[in-house]
C-alpha positions in Angstrom: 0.0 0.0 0.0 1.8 3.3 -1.1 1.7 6.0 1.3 -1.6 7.7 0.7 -5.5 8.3 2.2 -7.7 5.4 1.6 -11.8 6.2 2.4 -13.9 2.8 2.6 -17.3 3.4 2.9 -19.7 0.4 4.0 -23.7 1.4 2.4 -26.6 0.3 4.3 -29.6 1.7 2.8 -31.7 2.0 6.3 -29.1 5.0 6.8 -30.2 6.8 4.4 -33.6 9.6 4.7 -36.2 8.0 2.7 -36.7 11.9 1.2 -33.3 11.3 -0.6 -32.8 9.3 -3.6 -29.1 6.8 -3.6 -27.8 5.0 -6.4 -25.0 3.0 -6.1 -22.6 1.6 -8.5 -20.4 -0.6 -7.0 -18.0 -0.9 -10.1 -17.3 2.4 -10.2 -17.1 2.6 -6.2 -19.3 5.5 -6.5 -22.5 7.4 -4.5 -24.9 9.4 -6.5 -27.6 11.4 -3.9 -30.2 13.0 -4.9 -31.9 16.0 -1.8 -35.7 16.3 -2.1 -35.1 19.7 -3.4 -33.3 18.0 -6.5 -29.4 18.5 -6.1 -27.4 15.7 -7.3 -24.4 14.9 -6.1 -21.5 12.3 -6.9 -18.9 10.5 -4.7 -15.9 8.2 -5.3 -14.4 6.0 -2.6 -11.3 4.0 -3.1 -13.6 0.5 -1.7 -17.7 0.3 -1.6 -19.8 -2.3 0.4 -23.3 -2.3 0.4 -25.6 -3.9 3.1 -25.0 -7.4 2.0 -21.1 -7.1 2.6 -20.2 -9.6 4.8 -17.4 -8.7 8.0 -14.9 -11.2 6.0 -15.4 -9.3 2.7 -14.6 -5.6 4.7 -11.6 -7.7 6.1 -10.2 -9.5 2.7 -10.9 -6.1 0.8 -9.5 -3.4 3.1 -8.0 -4.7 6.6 -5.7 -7.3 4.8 -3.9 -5.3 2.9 -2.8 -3.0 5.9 -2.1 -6.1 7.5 0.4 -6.9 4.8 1.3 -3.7 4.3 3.2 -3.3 8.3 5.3 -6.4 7.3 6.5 -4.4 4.6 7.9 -1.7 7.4 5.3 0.8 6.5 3.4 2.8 9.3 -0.5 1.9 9.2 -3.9 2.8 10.3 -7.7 2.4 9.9 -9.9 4.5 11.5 -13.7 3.3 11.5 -16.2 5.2 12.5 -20.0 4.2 13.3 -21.0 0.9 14.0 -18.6 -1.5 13.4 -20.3 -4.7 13.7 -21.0 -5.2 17.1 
């Protein structure tokens, strides 16, 4: 893993208002909202789950690679934030 930012983002529908409209595209690893009032608005990540993304396939797709990265000597991180499974 070169030494860059990473953003994961794991989609689960329920977290979303139901006055907004989400598409996601999952091989382009992007977002596209869409506010009641009509403003549309487009985001990239580097990974994408969606609500049927098991805790193995977050693992395999984003925590292994870290993993292997720190036996390579370089300094690592990930920061989740919201629910993480528990």
């Amino acid at each position: 893993v070169p030494a860059s930012l990473k953003v994961a983002v794991r989609f689960r529908s329920s977290d979303v208002p139901s006055s907004a409209r989400i598409q996601v595209n999952q091989s382009t690893n992007e977002v596209t909202l869409t506010s009641p009032e009509g403003v549309i608005t487009t985001h990239h990540f580097d990974w994408l789950h969606d609500e049927g993304a098991r805790q193995g396939d977050i693992y395999e797709s984003i925590g292994a690679p870290v993993v292997a990265s720190v036996f390579n000597w370089y300094n690592s991180t990930i920061f989740a934030y919201g629910q993480t499974g528990s």
